[in-house]
PDB file of N, CA, C and O in Angstrom, chain B, residues numbered from 101:
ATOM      1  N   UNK B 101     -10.185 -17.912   5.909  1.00  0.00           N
ATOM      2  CA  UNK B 101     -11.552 -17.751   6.309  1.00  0.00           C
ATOM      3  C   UNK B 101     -12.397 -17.509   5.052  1.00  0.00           C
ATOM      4  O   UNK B 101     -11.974 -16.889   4.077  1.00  0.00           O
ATOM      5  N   UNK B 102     -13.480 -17.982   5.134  1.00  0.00           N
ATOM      6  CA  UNK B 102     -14.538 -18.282   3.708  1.00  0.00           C
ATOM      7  C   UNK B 102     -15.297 -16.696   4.094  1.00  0.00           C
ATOM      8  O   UNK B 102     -15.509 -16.231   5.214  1.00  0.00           O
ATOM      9  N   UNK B 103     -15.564 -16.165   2.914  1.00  0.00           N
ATOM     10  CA  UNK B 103     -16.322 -15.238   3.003  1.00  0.00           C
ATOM     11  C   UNK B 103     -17.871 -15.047   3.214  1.00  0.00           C
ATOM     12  O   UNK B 103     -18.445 -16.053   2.795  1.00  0.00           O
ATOM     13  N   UNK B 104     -18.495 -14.388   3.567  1.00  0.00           N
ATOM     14  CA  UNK B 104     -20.065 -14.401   4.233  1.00  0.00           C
ATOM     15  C   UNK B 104     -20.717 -13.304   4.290  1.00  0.00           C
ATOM     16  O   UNK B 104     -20.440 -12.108   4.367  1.00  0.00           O
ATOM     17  N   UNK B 105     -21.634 -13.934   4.238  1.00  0.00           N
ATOM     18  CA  UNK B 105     -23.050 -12.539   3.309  1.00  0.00           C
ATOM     19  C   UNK B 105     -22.571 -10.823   4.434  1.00  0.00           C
ATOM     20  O   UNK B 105     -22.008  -9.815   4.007  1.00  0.00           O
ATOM     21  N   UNK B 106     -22.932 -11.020   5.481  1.00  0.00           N
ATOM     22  CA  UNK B 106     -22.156  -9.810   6.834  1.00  0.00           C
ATOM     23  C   UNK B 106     -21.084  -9.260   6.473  1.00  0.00           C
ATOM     24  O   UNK B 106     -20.997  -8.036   6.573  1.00  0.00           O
ATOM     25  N   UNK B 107     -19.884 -10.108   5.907  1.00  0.00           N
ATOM     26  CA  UNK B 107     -18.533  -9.516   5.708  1.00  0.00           C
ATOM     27  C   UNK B 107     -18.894  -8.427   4.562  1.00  0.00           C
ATOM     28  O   UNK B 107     -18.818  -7.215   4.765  1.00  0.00           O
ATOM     29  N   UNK B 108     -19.245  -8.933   3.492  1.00  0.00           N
ATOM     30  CA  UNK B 108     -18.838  -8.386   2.307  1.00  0.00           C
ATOM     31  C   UNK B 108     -20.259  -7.206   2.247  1.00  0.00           C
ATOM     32  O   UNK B 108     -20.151  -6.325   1.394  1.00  0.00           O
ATOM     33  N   UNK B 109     -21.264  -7.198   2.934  1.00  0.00           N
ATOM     34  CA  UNK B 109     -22.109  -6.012   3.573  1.00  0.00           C
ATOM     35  C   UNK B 109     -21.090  -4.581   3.761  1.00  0.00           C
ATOM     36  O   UNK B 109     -20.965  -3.484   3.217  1.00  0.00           O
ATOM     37  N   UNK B 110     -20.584  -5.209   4.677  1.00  0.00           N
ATOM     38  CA  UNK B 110     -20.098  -4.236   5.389  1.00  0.00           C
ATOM     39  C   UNK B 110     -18.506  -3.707   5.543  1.00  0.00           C
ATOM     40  O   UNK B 110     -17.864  -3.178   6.451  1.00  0.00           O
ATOM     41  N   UNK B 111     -18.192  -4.172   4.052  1.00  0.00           N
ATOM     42  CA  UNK B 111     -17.359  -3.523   3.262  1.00  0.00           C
ATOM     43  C   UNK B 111     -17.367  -2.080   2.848  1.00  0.00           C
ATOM     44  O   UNK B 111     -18.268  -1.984   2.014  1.00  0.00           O
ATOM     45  N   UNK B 112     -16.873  -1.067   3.006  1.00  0.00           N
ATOM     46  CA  UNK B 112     -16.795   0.360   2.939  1.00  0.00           C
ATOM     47  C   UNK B 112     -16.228   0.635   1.627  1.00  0.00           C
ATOM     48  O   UNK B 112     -15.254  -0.038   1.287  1.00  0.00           O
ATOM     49  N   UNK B 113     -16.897   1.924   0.477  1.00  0.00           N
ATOM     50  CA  UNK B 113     -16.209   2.430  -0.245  1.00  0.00           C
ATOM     51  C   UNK B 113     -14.945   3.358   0.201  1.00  0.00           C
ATOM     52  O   UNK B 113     -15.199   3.899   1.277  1.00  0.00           O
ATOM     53  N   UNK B 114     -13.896   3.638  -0.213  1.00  0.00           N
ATOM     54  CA  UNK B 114     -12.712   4.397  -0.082  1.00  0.00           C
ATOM     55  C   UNK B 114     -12.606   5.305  -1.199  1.00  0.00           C
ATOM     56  O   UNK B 114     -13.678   5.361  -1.800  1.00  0.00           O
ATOM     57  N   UNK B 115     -11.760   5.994  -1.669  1.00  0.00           N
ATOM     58  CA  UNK B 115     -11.287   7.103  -2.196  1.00  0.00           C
ATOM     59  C   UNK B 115     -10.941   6.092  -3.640  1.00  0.00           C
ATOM     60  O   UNK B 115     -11.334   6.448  -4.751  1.00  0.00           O
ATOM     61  N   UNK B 116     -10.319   5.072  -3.467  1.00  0.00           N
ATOM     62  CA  UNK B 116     -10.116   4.128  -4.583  1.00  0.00           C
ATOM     63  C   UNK B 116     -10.426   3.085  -4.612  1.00  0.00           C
ATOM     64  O   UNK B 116     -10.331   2.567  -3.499  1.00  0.00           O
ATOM     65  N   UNK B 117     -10.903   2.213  -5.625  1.00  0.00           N
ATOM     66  CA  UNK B 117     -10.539   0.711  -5.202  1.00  0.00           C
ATOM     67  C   UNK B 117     -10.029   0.041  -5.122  1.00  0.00           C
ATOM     68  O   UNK B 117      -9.090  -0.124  -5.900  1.00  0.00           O
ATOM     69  N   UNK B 118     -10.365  -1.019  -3.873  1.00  0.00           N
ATOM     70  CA  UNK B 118      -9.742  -1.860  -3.543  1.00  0.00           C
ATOM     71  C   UNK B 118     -10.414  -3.371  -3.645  1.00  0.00           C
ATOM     72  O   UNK B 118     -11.444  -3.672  -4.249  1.00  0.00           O
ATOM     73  N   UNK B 119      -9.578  -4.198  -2.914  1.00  0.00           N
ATOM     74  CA  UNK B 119      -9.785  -5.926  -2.582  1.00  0.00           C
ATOM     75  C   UNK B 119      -9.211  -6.473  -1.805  1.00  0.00           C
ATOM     76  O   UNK B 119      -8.110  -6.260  -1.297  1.00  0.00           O
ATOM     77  N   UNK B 120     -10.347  -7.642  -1.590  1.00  0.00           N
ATOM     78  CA  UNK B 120     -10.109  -7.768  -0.573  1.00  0.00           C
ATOM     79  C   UNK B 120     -10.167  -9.568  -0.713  1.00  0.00           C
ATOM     80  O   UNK B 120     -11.251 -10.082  -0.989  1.00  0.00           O
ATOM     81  N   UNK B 121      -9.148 -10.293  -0.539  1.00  0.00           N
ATOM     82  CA  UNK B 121      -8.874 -11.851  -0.766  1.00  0.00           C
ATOM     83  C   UNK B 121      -9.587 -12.757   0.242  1.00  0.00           C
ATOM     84  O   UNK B 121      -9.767 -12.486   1.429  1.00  0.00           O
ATOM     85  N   UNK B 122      -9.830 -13.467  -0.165  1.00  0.00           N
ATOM     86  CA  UNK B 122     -10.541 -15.194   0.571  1.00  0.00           C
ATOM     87  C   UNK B 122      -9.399 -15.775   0.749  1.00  0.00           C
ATOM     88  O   UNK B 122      -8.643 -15.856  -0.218  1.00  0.00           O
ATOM     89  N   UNK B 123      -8.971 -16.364   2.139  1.00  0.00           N
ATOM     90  CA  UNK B 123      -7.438 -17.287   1.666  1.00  0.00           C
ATOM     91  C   UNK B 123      -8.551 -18.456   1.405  1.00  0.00           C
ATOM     92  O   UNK B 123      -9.690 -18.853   1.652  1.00  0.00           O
ATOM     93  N   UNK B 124      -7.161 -18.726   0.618  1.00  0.00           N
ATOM     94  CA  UNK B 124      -7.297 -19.949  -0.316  1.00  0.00           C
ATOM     95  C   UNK B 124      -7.027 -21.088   0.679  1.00  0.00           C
ATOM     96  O   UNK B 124      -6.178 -20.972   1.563  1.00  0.00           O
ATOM     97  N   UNK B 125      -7.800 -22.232   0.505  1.00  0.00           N
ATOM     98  CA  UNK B 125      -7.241 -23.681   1.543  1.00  0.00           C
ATOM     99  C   UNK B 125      -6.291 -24.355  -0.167  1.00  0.00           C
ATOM    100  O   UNK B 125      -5.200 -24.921  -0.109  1.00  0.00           O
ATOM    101  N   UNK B 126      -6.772 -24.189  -1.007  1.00  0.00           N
ATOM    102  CA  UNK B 126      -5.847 -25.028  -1.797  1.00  0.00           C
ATOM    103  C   UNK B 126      -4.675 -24.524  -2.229  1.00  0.00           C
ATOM    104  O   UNK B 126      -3.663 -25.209  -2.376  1.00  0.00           O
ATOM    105  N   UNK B 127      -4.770 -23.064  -2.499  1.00  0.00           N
ATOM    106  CA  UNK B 127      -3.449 -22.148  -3.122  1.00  0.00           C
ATOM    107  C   UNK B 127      -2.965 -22.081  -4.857  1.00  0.00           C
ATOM    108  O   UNK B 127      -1.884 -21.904  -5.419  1.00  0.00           O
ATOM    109  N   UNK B 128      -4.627 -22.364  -5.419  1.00  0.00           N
ATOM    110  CA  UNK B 128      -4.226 -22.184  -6.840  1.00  0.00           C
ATOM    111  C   UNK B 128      -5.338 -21.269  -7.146  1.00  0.00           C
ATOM    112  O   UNK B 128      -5.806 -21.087  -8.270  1.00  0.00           O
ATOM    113  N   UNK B 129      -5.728 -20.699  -6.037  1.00  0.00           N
ATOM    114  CA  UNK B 129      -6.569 -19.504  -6.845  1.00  0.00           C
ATOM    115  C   UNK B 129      -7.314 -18.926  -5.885  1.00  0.00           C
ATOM    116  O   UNK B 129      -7.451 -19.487  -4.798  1.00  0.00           O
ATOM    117  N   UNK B 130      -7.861 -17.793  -6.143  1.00  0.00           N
ATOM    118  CA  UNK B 130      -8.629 -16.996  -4.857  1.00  0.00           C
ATOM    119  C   UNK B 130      -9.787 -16.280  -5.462  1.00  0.00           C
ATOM    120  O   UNK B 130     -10.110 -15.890  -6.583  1.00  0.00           O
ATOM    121  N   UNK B 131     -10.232 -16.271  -4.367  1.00  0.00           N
ATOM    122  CA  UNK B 131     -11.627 -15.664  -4.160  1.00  0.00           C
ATOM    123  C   UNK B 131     -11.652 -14.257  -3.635  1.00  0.00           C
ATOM    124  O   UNK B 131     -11.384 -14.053  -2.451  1.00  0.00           O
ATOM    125  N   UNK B 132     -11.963 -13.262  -4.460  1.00  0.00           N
ATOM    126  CA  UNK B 132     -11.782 -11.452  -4.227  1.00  0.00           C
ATOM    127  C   UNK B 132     -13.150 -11.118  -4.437  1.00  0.00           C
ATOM    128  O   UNK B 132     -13.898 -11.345  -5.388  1.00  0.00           O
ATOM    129  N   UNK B 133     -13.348 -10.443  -3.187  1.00  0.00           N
ATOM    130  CA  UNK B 133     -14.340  -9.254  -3.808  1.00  0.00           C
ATOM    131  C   UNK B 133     -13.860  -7.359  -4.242  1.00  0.00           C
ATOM    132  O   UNK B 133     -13.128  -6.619  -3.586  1.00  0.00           O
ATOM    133  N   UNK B 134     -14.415  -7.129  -5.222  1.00  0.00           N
ATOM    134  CA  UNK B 134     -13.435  -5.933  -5.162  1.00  0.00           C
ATOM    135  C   UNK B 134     -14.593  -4.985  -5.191  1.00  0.00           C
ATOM    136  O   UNK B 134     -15.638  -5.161  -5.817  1.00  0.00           O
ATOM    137  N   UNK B 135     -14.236  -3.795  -4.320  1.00  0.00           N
ATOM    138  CA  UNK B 135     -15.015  -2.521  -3.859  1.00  0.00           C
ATOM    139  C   UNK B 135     -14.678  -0.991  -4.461  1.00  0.00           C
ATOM    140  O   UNK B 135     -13.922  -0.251  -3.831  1.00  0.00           O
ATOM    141  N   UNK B 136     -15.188  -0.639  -5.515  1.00  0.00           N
ATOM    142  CA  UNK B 136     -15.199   0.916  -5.749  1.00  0.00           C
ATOM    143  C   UNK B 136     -15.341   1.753  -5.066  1.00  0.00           C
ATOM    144  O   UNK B 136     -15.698   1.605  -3.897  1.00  0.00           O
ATOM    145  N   UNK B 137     -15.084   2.936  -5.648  1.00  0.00           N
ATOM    146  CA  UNK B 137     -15.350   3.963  -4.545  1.00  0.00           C
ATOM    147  C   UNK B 137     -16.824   4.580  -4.947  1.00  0.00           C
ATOM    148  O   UNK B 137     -17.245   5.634  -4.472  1.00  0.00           O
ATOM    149  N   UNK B 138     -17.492   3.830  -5.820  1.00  0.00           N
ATOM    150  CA  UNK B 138     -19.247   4.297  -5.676  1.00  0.00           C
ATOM    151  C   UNK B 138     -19.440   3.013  -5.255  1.00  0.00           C
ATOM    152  O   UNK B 138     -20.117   2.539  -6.167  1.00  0.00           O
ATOM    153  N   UNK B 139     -19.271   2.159  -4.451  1.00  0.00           N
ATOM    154  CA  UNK B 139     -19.624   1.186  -3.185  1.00  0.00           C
ATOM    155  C   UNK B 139     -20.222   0.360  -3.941  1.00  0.00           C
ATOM    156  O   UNK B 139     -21.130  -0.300  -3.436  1.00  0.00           O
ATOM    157  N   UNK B 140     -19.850   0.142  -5.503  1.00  0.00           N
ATOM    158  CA  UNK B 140     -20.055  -1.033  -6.080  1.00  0.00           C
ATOM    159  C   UNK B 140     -19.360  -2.500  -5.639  1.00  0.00           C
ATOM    160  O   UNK B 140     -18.204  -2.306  -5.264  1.00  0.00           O
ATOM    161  N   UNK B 141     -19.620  -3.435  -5.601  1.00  0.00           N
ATOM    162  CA  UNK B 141     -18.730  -4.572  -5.281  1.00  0.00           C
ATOM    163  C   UNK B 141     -18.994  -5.866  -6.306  1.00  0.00           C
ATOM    164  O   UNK B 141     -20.102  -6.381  -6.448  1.00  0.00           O
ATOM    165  N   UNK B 142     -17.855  -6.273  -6.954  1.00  0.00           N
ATOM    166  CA  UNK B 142     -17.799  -7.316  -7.623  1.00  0.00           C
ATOM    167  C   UNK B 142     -16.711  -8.551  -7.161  1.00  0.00           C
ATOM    168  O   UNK B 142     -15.685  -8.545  -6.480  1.00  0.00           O
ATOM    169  N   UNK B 143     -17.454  -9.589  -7.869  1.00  0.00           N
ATOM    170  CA  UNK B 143     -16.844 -11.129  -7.703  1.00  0.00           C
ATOM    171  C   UNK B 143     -15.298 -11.003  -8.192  1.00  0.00           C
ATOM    172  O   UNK B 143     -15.219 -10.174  -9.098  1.00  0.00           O
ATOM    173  N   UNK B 144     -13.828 -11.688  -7.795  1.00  0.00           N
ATOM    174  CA  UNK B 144     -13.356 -11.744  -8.974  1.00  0.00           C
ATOM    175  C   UNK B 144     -12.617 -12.998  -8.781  1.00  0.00           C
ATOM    176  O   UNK B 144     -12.733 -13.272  -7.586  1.00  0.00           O
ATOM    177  N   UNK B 145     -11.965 -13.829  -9.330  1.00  0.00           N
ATOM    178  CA  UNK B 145     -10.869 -15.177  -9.493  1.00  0.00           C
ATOM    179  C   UNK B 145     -10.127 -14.789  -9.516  1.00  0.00           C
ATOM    180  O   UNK B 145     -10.173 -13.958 -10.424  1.00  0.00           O
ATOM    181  N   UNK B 146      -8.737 -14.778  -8.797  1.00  0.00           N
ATOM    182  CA  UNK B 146      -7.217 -14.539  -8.873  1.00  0.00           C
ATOM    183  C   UNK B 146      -6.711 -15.366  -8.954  1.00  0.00           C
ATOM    184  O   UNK B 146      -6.377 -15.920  -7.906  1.00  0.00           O
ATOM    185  N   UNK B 147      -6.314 -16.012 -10.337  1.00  0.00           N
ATOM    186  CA  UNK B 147      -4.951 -16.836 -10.517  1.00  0.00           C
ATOM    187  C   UNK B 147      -3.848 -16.626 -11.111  1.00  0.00           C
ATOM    188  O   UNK B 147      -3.630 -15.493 -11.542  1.00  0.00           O
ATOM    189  N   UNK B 148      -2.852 -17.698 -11.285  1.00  0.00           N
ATOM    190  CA  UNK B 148      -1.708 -17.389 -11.860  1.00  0.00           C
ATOM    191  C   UNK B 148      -1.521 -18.094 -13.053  1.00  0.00           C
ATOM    192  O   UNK B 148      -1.648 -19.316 -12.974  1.00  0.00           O
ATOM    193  N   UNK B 149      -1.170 -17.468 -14.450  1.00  0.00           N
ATOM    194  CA  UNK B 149      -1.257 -18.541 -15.765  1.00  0.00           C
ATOM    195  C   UNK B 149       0.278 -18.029 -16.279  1.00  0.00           C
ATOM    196  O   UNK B 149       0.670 -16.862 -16.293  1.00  0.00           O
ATOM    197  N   UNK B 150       1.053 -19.264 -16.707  1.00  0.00           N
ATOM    198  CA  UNK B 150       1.522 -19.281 -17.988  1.00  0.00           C
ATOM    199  C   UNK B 150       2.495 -17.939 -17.624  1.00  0.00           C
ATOM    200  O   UNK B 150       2.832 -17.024 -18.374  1.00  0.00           O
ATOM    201  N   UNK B 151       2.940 -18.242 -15.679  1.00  0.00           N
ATOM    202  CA  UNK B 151       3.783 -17.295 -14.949  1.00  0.00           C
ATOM    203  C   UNK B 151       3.005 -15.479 -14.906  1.00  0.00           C
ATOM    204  O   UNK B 151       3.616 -14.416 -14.799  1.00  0.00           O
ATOM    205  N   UNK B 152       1.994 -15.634 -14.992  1.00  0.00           N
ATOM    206  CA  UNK B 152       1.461 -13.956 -15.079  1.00  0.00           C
ATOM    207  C   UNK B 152       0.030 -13.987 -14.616  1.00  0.00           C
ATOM    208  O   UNK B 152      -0.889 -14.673 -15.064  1.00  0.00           O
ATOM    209  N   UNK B 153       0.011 -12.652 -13.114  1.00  0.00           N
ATOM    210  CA  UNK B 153      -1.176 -12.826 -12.579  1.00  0.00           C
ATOM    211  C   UNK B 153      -2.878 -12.311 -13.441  1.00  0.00           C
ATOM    212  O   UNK B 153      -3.112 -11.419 -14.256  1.00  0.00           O
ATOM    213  N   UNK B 154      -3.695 -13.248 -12.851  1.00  0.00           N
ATOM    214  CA  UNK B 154      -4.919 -13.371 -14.145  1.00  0.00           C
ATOM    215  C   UNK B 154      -5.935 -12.879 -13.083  1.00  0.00           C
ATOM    216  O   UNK B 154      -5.643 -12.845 -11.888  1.00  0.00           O
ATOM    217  N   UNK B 155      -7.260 -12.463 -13.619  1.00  0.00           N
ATOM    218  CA  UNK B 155      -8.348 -11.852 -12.859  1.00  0.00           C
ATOM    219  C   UNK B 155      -9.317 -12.035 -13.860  1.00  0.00           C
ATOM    220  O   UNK B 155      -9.300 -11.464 -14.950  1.00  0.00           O
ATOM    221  N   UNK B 156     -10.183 -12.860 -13.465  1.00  0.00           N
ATOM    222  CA  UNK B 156     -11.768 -13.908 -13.938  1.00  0.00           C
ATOM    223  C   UNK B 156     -12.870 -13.135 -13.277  1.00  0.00           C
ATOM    224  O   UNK B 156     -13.252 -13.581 -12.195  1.00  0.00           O
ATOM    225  N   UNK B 157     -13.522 -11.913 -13.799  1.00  0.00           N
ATOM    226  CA  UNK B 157     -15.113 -11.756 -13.077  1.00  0.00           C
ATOM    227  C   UNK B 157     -15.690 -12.266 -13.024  1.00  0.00           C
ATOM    228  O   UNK B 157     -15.818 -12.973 -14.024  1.00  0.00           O
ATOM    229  N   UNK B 158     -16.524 -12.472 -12.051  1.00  0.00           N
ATOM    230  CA  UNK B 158     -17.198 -13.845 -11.419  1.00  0.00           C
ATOM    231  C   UNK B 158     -18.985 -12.838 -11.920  1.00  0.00           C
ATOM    232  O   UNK B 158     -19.973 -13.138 -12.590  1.00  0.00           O
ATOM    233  N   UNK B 159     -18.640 -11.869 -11.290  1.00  0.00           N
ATOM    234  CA  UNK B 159     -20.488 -10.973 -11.347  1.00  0.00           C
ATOM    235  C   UNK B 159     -20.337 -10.017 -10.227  1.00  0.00           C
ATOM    236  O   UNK B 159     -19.321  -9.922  -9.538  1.00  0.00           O
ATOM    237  N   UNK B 160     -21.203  -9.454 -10.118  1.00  0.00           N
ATOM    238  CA  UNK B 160     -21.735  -7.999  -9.352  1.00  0.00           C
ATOM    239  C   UNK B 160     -22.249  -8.392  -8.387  1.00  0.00           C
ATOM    240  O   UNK B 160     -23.316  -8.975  -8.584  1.00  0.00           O
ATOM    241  N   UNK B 161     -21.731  -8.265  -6.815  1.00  0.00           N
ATOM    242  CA  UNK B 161     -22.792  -8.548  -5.725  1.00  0.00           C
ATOM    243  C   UNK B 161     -23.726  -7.077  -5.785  1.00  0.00           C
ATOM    244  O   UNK B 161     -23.531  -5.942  -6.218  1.00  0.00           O
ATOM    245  N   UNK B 162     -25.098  -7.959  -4.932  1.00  0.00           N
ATOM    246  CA  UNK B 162     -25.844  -9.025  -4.529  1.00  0.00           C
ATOM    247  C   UNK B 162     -26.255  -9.571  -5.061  1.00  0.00           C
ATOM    248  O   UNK B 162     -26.922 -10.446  -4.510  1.00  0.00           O
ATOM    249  N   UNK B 163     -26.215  -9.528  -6.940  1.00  0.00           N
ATOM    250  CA  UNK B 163     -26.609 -10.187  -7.893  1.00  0.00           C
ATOM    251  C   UNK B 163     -26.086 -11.440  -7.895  1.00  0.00           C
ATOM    252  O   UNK B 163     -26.880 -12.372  -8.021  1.00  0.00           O
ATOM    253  N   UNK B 164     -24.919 -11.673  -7.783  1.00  0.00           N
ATOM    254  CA  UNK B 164     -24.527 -12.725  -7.294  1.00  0.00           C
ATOM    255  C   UNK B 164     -24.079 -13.052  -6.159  1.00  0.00           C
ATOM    256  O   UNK B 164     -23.152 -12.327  -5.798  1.00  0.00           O
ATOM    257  N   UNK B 165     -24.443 -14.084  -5.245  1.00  0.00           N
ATOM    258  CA  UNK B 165     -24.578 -14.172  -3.868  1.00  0.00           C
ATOM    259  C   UNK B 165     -23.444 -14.540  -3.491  1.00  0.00           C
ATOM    260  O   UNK B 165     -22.693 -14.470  -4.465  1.00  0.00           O
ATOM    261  N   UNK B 166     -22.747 -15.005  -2.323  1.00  0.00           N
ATOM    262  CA  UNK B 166     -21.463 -15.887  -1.915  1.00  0.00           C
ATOM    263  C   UNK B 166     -21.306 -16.701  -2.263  1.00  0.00           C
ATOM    264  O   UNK B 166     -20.294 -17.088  -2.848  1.00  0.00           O
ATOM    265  N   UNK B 167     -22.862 -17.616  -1.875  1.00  0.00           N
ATOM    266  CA  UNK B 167     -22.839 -19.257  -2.279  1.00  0.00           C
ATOM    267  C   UNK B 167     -21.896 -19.269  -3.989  1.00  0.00           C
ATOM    268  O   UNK B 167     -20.821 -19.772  -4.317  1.00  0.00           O
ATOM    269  N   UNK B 168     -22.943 -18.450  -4.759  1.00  0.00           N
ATOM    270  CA  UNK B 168     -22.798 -18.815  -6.063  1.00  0.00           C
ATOM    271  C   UNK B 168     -21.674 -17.909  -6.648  1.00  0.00           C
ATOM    272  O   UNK B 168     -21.659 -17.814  -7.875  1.00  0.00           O
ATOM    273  N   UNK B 169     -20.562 -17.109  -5.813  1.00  0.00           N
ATOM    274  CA  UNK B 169     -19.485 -17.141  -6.285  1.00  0.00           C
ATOM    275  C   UNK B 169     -18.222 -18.014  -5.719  1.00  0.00           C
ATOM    276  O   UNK B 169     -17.192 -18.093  -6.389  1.00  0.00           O
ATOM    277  N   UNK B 170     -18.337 -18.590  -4.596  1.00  0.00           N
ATOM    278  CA  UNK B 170     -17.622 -20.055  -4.378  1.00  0.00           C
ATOM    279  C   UNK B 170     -17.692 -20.979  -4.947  1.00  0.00           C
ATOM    280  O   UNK B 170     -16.914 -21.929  -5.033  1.00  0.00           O
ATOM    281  N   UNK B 171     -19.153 -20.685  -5.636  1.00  0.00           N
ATOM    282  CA  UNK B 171     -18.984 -22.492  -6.740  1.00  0.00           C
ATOM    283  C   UNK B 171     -19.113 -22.047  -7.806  1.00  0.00           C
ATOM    284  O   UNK B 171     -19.869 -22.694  -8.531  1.00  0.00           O
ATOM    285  N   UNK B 172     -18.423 -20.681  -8.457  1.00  0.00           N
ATOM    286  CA  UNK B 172     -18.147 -20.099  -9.804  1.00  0.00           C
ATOM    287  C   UNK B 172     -16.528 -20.332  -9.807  1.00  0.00           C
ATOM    288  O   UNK B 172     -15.941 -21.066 -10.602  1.00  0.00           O
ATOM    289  N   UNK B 173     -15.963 -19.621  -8.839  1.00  0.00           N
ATOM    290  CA  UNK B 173     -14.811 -20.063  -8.301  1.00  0.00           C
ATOM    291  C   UNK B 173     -14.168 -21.446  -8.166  1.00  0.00           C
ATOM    292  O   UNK B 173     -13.041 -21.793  -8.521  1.00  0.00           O
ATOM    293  N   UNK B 174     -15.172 -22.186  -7.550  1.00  0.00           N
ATOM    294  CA  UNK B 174     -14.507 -23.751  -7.326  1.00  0.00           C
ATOM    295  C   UNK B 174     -14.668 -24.492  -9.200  1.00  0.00           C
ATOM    296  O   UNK B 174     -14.013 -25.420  -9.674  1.00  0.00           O
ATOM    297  N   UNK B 175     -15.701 -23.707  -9.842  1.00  0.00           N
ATOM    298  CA  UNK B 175     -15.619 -24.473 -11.425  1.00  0.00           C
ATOM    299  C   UNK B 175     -14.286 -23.811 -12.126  1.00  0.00           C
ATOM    300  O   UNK B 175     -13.636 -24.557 -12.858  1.00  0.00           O
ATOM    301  N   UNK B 176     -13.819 -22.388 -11.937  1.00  0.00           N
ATOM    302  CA  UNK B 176     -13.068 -21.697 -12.351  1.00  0.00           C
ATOM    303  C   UNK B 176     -11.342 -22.973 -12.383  1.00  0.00           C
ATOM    304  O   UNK B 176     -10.605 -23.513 -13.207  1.00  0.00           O
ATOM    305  N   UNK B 177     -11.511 -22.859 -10.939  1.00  0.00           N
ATOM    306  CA  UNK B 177     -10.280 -23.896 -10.540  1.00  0.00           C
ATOM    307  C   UNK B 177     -10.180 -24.901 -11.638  1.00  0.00           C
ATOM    308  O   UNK B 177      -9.259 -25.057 -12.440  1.00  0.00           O
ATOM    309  N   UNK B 178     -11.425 -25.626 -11.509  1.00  0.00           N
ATOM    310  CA  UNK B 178     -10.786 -27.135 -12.184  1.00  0.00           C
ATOM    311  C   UNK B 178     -11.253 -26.508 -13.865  1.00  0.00           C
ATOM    312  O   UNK B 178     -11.033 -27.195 -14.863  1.00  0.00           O
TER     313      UNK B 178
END
């Protein structure tokens, strides 16, 4: 399921942070938003390089919107 402006709203800070994954339709990389516990939330890219997992900041929501971290993400890929 693609992520959307509502979802990632209404994302809750916790005690730590966490993330939270986009499945992937292709399976070479994902789409995270990750949530602090001062209810900050950022973009991030999860892939795999050269056998070892990698993490690409995309930007800071709402500064950066969904749209424009799916197609930060989809440039990330190729």
């Amino acid at each position: 399921m693609r992520f959307t402006d509502k979802q990632i709203q209404n994302l809750k800070p916790r005690a730590s942070r966490y993330q939270v994954r986009e499945a992937s339709p292709h399976g070479f990389g994902t789409l995270a938003v990750r949530v602090s516990p001062n209810g900050g939330k950022s973009w991030a890219f999860l892939y795999t390089f050269d056998g070892r997992d990698r993490r690409m900041t995309l930007g800071r929501y709402p500064a950066v919107s969904v749209a424009e971290a799916h197609a930060a993400a989809g440039e990330a890929m190729r």
